[in-house]
N, C-alpha and C positions, 0 to 999 in steps of 0.2 A: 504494500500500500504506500501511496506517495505521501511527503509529509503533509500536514498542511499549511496554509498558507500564513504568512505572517501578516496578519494588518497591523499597521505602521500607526504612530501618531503622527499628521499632517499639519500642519502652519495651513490658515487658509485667510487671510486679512486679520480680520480682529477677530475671528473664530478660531476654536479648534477641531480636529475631525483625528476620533479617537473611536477603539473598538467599543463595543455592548458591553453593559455592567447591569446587572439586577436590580443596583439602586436608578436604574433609568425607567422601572417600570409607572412613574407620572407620567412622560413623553408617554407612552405607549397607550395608558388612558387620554390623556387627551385626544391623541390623534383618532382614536379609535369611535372618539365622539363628531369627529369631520363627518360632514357627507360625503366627501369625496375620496380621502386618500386609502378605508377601506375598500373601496370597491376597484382599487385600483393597486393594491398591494396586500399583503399577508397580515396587516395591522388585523388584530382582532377587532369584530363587532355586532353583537354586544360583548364590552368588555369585562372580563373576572381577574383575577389576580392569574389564577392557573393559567389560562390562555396568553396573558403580559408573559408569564413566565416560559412561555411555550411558544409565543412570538422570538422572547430574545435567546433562547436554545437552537432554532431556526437562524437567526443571524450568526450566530458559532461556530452551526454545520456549515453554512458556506464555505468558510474556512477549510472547515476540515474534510469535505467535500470537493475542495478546490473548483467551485462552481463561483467564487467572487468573493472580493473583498465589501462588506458592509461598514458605512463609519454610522457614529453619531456625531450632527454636527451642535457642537458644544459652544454658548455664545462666551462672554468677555468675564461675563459675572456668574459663569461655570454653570450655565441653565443650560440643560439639553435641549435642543427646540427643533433636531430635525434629524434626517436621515439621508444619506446619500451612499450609492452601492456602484460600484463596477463591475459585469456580469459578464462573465467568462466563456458562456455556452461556445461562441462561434469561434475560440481562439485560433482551433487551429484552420481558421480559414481569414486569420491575418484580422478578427475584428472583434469588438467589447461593446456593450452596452453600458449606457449611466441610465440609474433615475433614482430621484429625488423627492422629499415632501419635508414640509417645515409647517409647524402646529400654527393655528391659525393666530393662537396670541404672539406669534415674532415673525411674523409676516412683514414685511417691510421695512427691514432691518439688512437687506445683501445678504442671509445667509447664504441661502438659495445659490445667487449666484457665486459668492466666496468660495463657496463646497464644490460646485460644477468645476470652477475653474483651478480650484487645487488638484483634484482626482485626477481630470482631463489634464494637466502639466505631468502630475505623475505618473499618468500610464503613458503618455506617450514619450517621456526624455527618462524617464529613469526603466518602466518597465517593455519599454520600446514598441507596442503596440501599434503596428501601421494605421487602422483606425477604429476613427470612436462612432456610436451612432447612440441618438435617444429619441423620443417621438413624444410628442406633445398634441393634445386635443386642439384641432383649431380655435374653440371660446378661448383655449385659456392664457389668455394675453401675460397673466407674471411669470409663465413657464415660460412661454417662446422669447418675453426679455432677458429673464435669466439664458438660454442658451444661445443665443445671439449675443449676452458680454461675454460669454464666457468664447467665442470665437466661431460656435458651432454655424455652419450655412445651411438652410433650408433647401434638400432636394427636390420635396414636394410632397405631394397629399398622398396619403396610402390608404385607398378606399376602403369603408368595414373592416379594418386591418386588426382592432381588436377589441374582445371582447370586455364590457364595463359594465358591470351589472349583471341586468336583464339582454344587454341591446349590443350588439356588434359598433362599432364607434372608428369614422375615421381621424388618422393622425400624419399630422406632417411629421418628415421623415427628417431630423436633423445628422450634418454628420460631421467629423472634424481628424484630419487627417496628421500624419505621425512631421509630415513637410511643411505643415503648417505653423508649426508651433517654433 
């Protein structure tokens, strides 16, 4: 079996982006009270303590899984306020996925973006990853700012590309390459 992987502590502006700890199971309540960010990630909902605890056992096994690195992105005043992951599935076809969610009380603060654009530096100059790709619902206008500071270019629309809920949902297709950086 291969090791697993080490996630790193990251610098990302005024944030930090650090592994899962068990005392992060607040973030994990919160988010889990969003409309959005469970139906579009593994956040529990409705949330119990067991399933927080069983959410961040989940972030672990990536690791250990070597299916991607998961952070928490940690603000100034040491509040956990978000999540950001680099997804390993297609590596060996030269390419990683990001995505992200920050609780709705630290919403417009750059986490978001701070967090995109550390991960997206470190996989492509330290872990040399030719490239990046993440998708964003066309409504949702602070994603697509966040990954346009973060460098990423819009390829286009990926029709019913995935599934959100109940409802199949398209997403613009962002991407950001190892030459660009």
């Amino acid at each position: 079996m291969e090791q697993p992987l080490d996630v790193p502590e990251l610098a990302a502006g005024g944030f930090t982006l650090r592994p899962w700890r068990l005392s992060d199971l607040p973030l994990v309540r919160e988010a889990s009270e969003d409309n959005h960010i469970p139906l579009i990630t593994t956040v529990p909902s409705p949330y119990s303590e067991e399933s927080g605890v069983a959410f961040i056992e989940r972030q672990w096994s990536r690791a250990t899984t070597r299916a991607g690195y998961t952070f928490v992105i940690v603000a100034s005043s040491d509040r956990p306020v978000g999540q950001v992951g680099l997804w390993l599935r297609d590596l060996a076809e030269g390419r990683a996925s990001l995505g992200y969610w920050v609780v709705k009380s630290a919403r417009g603060q750059g986490a978001a973006a701070a967090a995109v654009d550390a991960v997206a530096g470190w996989a492509l100059c330290e872990l040399r990853i030719p490239r990046l790709e993440l998708w964003v619902e066309p409504w949702n206008t602070a994603s697509i700012r966040t990954a346009e500071r973060a460098g990423f270019q819009r390829e286009g629309l990926l029709r019913s590309w995935q599934q959100v809920g109940d409802e199949r949902r398209d997403m613009f297709m962002y991407s950001l390459l190892n030459d660009e950086r």
